[in-house]
N, C-alpha and C positions, 0 to 999 in steps of 0.2 A: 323612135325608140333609140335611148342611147348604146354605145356599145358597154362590153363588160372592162371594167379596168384591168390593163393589162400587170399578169403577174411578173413581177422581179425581187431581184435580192443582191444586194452587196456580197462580194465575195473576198475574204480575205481573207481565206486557207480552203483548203480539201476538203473539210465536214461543212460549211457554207457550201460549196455545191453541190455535193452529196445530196445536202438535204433539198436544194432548191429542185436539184434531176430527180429524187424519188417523188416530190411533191405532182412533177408534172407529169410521170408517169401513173402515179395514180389517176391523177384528176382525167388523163387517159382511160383510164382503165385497163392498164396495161399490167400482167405481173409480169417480176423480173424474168422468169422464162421467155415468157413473150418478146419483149422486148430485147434480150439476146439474141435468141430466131431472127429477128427482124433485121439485126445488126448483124449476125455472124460470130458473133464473140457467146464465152461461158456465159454461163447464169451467175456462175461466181465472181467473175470479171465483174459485171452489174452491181455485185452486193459489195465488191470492195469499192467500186466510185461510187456507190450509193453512201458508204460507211466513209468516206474519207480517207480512205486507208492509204500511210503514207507509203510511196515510190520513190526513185530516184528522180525523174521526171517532175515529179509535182512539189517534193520537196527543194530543187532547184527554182522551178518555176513558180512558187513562193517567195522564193529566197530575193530573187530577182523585182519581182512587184516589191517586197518591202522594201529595199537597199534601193529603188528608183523612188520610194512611194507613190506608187501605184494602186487604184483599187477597181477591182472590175465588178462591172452591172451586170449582170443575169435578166436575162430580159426574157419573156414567153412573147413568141411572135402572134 
């Protein structure tokens, strides 16, 4: 039996991982509650890295991968 192929996604900005993190949290079955508990952080934390929602932090570290051109893989292990 082979295995299942493994999920990923290109990421080149905020809402690219967003959606790739909400993706595998579902397919967890995990809701964003849950998954804060799990971590220690809000529910609302979750929904803003779920949403892309720009920071200083991620708009930096965007800014960086472009002006390098950089692009990162999102891999599910």
């Amino acid at each position: 039996m082979e295995d299942a192929p493994t999920a990923w996604a290109w990421v080149t900005r905020p809402t690219d991982l967003g959606d790739f993190l909400r993706d595998r949290r579902l397919q967890r079955g995990l809701t964003q509650a849950e998954l804060a508990d799990e971590l220690g952080i809000s529910r609302r934390y979750v929904v803003e890295i779920e949403q892309g929602k720009p920071s200083l932090y991620t708009d930096r570290l965007f800014a960086v991968l472009r002006e390098l051109d950089i692009v990162l893989k999102a891999e599910q292990r």
